[in-house]
C-alpha positions as CSV (number, residue, x, y, z in Angstrom):
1,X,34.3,-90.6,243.0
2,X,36.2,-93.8,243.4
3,X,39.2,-94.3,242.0
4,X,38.8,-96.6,238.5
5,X,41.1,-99.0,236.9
6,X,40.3,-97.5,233.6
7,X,41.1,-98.6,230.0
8,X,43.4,-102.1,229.1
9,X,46.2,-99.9,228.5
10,X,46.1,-98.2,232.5
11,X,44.5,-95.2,231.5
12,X,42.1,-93.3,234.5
13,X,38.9,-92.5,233.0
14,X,39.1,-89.0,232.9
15,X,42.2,-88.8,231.1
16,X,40.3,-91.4,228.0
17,X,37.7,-88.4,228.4
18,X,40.0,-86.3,226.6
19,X,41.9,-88.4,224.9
20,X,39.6,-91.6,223.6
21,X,38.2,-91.1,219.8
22,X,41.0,-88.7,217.9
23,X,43.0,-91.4,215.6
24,X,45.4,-89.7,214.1
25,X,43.9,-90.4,210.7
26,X,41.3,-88.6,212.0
27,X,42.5,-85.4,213.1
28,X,45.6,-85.8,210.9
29,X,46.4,-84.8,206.8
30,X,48.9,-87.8,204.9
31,X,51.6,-87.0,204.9
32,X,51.7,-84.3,206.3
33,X,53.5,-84.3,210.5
34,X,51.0,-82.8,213.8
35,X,47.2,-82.7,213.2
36,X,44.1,-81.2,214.8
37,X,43.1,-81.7,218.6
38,X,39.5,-82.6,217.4
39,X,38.5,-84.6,214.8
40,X,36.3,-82.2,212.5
41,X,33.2,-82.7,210.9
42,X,32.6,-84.5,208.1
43,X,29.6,-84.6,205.9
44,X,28.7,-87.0,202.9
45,X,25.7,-88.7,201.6
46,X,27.8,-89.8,198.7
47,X,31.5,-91.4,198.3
48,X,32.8,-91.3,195.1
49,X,35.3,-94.6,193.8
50,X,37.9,-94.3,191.6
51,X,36.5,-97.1,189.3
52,X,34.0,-100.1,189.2
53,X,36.7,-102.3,190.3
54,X,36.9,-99.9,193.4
55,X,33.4,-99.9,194.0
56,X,33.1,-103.4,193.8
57,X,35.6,-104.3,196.6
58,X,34.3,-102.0,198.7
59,X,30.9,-103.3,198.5
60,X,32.3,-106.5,199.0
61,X,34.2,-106.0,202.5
62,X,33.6,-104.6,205.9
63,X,32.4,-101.6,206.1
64,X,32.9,-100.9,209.7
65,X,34.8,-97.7,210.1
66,X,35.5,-97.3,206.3
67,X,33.7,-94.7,203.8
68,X,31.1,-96.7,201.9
69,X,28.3,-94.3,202.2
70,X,26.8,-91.6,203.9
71,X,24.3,-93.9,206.0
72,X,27.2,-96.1,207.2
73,X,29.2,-92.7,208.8
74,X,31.7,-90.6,208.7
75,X,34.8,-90.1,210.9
76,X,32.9,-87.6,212.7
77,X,31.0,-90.2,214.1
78,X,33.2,-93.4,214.3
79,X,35.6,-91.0,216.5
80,X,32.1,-90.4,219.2
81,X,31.8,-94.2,218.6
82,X,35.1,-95.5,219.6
83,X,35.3,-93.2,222.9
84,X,32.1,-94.4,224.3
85,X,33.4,-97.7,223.3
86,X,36.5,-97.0,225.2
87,X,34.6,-95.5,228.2
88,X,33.3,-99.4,228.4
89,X,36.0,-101.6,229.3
90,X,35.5,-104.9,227.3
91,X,33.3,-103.9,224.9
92,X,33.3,-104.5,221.5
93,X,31.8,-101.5,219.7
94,X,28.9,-99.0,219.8
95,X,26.5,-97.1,217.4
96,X,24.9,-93.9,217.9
97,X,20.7,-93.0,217.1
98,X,19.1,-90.4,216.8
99,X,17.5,-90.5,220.0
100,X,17.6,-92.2,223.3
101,X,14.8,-94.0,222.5
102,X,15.5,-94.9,219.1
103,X,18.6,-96.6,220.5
104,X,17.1,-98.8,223.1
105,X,14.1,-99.7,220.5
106,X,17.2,-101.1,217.9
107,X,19.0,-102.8,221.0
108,X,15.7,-105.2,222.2
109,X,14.9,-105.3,218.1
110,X,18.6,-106.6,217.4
111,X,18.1,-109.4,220.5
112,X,14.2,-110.5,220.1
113,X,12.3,-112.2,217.8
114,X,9.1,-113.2,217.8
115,X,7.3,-115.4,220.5
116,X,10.1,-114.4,222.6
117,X,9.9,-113.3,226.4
118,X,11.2,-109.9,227.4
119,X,11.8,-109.5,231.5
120,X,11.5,-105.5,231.8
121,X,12.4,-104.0,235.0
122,X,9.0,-102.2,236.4
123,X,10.7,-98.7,237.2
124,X,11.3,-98.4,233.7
125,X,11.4,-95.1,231.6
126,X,8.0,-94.5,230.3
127,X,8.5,-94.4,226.6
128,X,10.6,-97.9,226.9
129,X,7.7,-99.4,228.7
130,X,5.6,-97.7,225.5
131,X,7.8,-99.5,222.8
132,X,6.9,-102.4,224.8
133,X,3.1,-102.0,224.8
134,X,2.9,-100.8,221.2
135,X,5.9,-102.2,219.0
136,X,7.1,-106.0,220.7
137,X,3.3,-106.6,221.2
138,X,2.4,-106.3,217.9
139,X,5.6,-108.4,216.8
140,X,4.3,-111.3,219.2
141,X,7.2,-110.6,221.7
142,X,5.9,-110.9,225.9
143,X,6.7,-108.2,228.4
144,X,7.0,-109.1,231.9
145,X,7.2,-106.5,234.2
146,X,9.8,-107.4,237.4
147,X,10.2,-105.5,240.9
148,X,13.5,-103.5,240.6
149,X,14.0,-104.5,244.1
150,X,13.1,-108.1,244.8
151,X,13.5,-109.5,241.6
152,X,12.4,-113.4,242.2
153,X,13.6,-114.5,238.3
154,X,13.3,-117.9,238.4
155,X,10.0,-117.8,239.0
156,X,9.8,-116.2,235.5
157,X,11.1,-119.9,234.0
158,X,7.8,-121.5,235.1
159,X,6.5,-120.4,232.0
160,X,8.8,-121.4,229.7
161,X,12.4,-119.2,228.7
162,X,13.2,-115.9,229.2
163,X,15.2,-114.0,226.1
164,X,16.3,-110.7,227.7
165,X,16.2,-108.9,230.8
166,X,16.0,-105.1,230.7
167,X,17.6,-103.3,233.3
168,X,17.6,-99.2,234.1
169,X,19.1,-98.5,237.7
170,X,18.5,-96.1,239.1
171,X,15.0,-95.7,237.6
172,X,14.3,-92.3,236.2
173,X,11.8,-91.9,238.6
174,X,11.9,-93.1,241.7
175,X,15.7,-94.1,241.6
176,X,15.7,-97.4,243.1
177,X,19.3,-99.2,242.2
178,X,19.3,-103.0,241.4
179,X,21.3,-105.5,242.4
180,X,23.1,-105.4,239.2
181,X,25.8,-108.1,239.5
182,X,23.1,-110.9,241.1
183,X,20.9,-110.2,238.3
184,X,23.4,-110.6,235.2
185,X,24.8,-113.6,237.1
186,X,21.4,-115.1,237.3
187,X,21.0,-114.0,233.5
188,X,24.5,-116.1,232.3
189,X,23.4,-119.4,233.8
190,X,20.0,-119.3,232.3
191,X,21.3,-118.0,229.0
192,X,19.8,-114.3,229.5
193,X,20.2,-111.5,227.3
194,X,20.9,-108.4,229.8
195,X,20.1,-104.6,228.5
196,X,20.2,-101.9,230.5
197,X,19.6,-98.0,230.3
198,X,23.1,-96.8,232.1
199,X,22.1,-93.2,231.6
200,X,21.8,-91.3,234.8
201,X,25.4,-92.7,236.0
202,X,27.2,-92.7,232.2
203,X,29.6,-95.3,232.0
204,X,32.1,-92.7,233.9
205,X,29.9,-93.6,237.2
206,X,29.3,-97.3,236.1
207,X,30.7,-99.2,233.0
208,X,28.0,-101.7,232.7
209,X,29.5,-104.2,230.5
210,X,32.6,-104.9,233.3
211,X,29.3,-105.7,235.7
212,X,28.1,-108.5,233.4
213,X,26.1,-106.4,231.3
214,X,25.5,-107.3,227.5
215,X,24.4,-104.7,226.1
216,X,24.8,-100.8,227.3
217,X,22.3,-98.1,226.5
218,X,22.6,-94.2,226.9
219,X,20.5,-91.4,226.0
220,X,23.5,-88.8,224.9
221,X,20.7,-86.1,224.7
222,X,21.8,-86.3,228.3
223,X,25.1,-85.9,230.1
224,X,26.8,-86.8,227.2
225,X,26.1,-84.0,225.1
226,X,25.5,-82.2,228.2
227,X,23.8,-78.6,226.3
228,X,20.3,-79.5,225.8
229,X,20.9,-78.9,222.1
230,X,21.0,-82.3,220.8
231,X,19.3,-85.2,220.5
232,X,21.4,-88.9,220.2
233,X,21.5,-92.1,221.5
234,X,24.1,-95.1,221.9
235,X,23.7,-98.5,222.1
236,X,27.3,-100.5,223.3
237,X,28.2,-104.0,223.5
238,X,30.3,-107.0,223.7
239,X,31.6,-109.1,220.9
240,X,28.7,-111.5,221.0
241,X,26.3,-108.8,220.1
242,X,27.6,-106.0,218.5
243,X,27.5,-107.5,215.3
244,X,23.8,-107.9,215.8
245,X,23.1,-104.7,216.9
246,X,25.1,-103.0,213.8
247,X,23.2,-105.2,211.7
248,X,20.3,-104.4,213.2
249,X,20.8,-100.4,212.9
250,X,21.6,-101.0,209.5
251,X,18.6,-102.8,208.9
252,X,16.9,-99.8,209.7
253,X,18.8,-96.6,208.4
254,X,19.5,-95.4,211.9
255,X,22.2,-92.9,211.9
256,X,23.3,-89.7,213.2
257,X,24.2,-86.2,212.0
258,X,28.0,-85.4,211.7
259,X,27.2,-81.9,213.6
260,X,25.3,-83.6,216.0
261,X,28.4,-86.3,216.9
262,X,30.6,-83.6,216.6
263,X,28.6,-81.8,219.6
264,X,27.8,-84.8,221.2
265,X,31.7,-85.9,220.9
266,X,32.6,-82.0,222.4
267,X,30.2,-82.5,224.9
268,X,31.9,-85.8,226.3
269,X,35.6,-84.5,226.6
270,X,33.9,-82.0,229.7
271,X,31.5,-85.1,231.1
272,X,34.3,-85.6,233.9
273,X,34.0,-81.7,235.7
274,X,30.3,-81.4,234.5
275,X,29.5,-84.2,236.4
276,X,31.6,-83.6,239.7
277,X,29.5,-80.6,239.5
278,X,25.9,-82.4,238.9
279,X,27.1,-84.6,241.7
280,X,27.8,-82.1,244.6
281,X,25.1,-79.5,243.7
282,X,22.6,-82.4,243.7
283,X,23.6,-83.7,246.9
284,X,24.1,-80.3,249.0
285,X,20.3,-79.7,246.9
286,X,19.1,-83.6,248.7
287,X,20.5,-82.9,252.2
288,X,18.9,-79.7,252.7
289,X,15.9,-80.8,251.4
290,X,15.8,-84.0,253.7
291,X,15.6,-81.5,256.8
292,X,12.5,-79.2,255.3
293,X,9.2,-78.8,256.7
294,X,6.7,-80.2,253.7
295,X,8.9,-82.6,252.7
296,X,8.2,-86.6,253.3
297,X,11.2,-88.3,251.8
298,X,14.2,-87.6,249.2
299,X,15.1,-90.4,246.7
300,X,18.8,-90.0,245.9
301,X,20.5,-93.0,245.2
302,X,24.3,-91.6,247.3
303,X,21.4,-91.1,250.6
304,X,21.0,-93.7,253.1
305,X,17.2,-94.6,252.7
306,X,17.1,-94.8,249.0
307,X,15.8,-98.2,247.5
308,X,18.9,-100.2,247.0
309,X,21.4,-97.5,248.1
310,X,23.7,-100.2,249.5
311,X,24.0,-102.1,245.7
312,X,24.8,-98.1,244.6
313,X,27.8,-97.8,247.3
314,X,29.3,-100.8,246.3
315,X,28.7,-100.7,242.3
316,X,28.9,-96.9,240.9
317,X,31.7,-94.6,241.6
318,X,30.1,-91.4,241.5
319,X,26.4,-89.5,241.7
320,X,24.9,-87.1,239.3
321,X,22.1,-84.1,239.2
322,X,18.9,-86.3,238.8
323,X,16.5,-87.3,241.7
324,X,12.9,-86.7,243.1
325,X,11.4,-85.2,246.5
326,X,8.2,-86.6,247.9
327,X,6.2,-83.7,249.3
328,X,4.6,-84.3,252.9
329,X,0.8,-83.8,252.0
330,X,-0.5,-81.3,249.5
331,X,-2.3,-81.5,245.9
332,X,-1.9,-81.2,242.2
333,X,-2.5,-77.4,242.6
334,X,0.2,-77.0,246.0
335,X,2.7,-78.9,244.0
336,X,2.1,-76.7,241.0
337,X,2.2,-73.6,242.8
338,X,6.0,-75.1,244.2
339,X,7.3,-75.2,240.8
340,X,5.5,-72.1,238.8
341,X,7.2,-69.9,240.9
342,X,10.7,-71.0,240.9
343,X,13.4,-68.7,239.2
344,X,16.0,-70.7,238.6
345,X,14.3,-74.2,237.5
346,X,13.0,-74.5,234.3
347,X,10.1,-77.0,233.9
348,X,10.6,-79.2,231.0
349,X,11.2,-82.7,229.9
350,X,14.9,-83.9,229.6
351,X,17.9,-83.7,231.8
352,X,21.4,-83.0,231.6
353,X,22.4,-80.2,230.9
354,X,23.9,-76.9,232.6
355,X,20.2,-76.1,233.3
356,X,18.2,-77.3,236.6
357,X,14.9,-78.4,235.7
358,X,11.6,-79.4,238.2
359,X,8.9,-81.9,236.9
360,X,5.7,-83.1,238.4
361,X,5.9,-86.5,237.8
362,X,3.4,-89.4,238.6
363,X,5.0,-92.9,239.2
364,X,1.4,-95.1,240.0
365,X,0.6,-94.2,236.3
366,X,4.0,-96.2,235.0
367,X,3.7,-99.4,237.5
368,X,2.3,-102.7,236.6
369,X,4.2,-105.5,238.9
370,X,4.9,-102.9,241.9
371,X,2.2,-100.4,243.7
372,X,3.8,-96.7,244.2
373,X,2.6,-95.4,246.8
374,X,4.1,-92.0,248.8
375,X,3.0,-89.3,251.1
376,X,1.9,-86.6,248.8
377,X,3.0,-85.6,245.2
378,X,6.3,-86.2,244.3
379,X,8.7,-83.6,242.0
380,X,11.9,-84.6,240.2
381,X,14.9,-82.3,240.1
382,X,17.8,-82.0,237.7
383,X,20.6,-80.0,239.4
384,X,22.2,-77.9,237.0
385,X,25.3,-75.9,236.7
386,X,24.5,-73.2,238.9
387,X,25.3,-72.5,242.2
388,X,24.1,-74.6,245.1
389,X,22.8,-71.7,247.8
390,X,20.7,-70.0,244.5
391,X,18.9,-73.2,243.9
392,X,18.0,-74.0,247.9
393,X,16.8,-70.3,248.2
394,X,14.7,-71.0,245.2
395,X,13.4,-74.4,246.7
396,X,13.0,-72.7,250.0
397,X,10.8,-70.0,248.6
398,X,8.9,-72.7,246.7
399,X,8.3,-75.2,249.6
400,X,6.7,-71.6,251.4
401,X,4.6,-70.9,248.7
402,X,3.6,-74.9,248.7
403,X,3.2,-75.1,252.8
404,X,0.8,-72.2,251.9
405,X,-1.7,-73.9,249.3
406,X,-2.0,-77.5,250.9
């Protein structure tokens, strides 16, 4: 991991891990001297005023940060809130959803508007390219699908302005990393919107908004929460659009548990070790698998012959657990017959958590601009928590058992 500037203030980012989010009149009593180490949970649906007077200047202000009512938060989330906010240099504030995808549906609701243009990177995570197809469709907002790789954008001005550029790097799955700073550079002088979906690296690994990004999306059901026990999203930004994008969440009642942010918020003071962990098992998991009989090619953003490997050396500090294996040959049934018989992989949607997982997954069916095309079936890995030499016995055993259908 490189070594980060961190926070305004000098702070390294592992120490605003721990320490970003507990305001002392959060995890403090009035009045009354020390506090709490974590802010606790706090429920409401209603806040009660001590008279009309009361109720009326309340209604009447900001209110950011301040008890209004249940639907605008509690402490519990505000102090998840401001430490994501913190992990972002420069940004001006973030609010949490329910769901990964809830969050980056409100982020391209709070920037487009109808008979807009949308520029949506073609590696894309399915269910954003669904929102696409379905939602800004019907609302009379164009999506153009771009090559992650050789992006030529000003080719996309011929037909008139572009609102927004959607970015996810690496893609989720077939990891190719885009040349983040040319794009958002392109996307100021043209007066471009840029979005992107900074999940697989966090913002420990890459804070987007100190690379020119607008607006930064994460799906905490990931490595922020980290326990595959709850579902959240975050959506932050700089001063020119959080405003919108509260509004926006507003607008539409999005909100989050207090248990859930108080997992979530317990989940992100461990991100630094969990990830040093997802980082190394995942890439003692790529070499070995480079070097196996059966398999073609290993797409892992820290390895050499990754799409855009070189733009992931010189932008992100760090690796994590995610990437996929191309098998050398084979069918549905060989690849199946990989993954059914693996002991310590669980096969299910997701990533994340302290779990490794392995998933068939099918890229040709998600491209529209770019043509996938690979040796054999392809299988993407999430490298857990567990031991390194455990998980390569178990790939070992299932590359055999593969080797021996195709």
């Amino acid at each position: 991991m490189k070594d980060e500037a961190g926070g305004k203030d000098g702070r390294k980012p592992l120490t605003q891990l721990v320490q970003a989010g507990r305001k002392p009149e959060w995890t403090g009593m009035p009045g009354q001297p020390g506090g709490i180490v974590s802010p606790p949970v706090w429920r409401a649906s209603t806040i009660l005023y001590d008279d009309v007077a009361h109720l009326r200047r309340a209604a009447a202000s900001s209110t950011h940060e301040r008890l209004f009512y249940g639907r605008k938060g509690t402490p519990t989330a505000w102090s998840l809130a401001d430490a994501l906010t913190e992990m972002e240099p420069g940004a001006e504030g973030t609010m949490l959803f329910p769901s990964g995808v809830a969050a980056i549906a409100c982020a391209l609701m709070a920037v487009l508007k109808p008979g807009d243009r949308l520029l949506m990177v073609d590696s894309v995570y399915d269910p954003t390219r669904g929102f696409c197809t379905q939602m800004l469709k019907s609302f009379g907002i164009e999506t153009i699908y771009y090559d992650p790789m050789a992006p030529d954008l000003d080719a996309y001005l011929a037909d008139g302005p572009i609102r927004a550029i959607f970015l996810e790097s690496p893609g989720s799955l077939t990891f190719e990393v885009q040349d983040i700073p040319a794009i958002t550079a392109w996307a100021r002088a043209h007066g471009v919107v840029t979005l992107m979906d900074n999940t697989w690296a966090t913002p420990l690994y890459f804070p987007a908004i100190t690379k020119g990004v607008d607006i930064a999306i994460l799906a905490c059901t990931k490595y922020i929460v980290g326990h595959s026990d709850v579902m959240m999203g975050s959506v932050t930004a700089t001063g020119a659009w959080f405003g919108k994008v509260r509004q926006t969440a507003y607008a539409f009642g999005q909100m989050v548990s207090p248990d859930d942010a108080w997992l979530a918020a317990r989940g992100l003071r461990t991100l630094g070790v969990r990830l040093a962990q997802h980082r190394d098992g995942a890439l003692a998991v790529a070499q070995w698998l480079k070097t196996q009989p059966g398999v073609a090619r290993v797409l892992h953003p820290a390895l050499p012959d990754c799409p855009g490997h070189d733009h992931w050396a010189r932008d992100f500090s760090g690796s994590t657990g995610l990437f996929t294996f191309i098998l050398d040959g084979g069918d549905e049934a060989a690849r199946a017959a990989l993954i059914d018989g693996l002991a310590h992989f669980g096969i299910g949607y997701s990533w994340g958590g302290f779990e490794s997982l392995a998933l068939p997954v099918d890229p040709a069916r998600y491209r529209s601009a770019t043509r996938w095309q690979a040796a054999g079936p392809a299988v993407r890995l999430h490298i857990g928590l567990e031991d390194p030499a455990d998980l390569i016995a178990d790939l070992d055993a299932g590359l055999a058992r593969f080797r021996a259908a195709s």
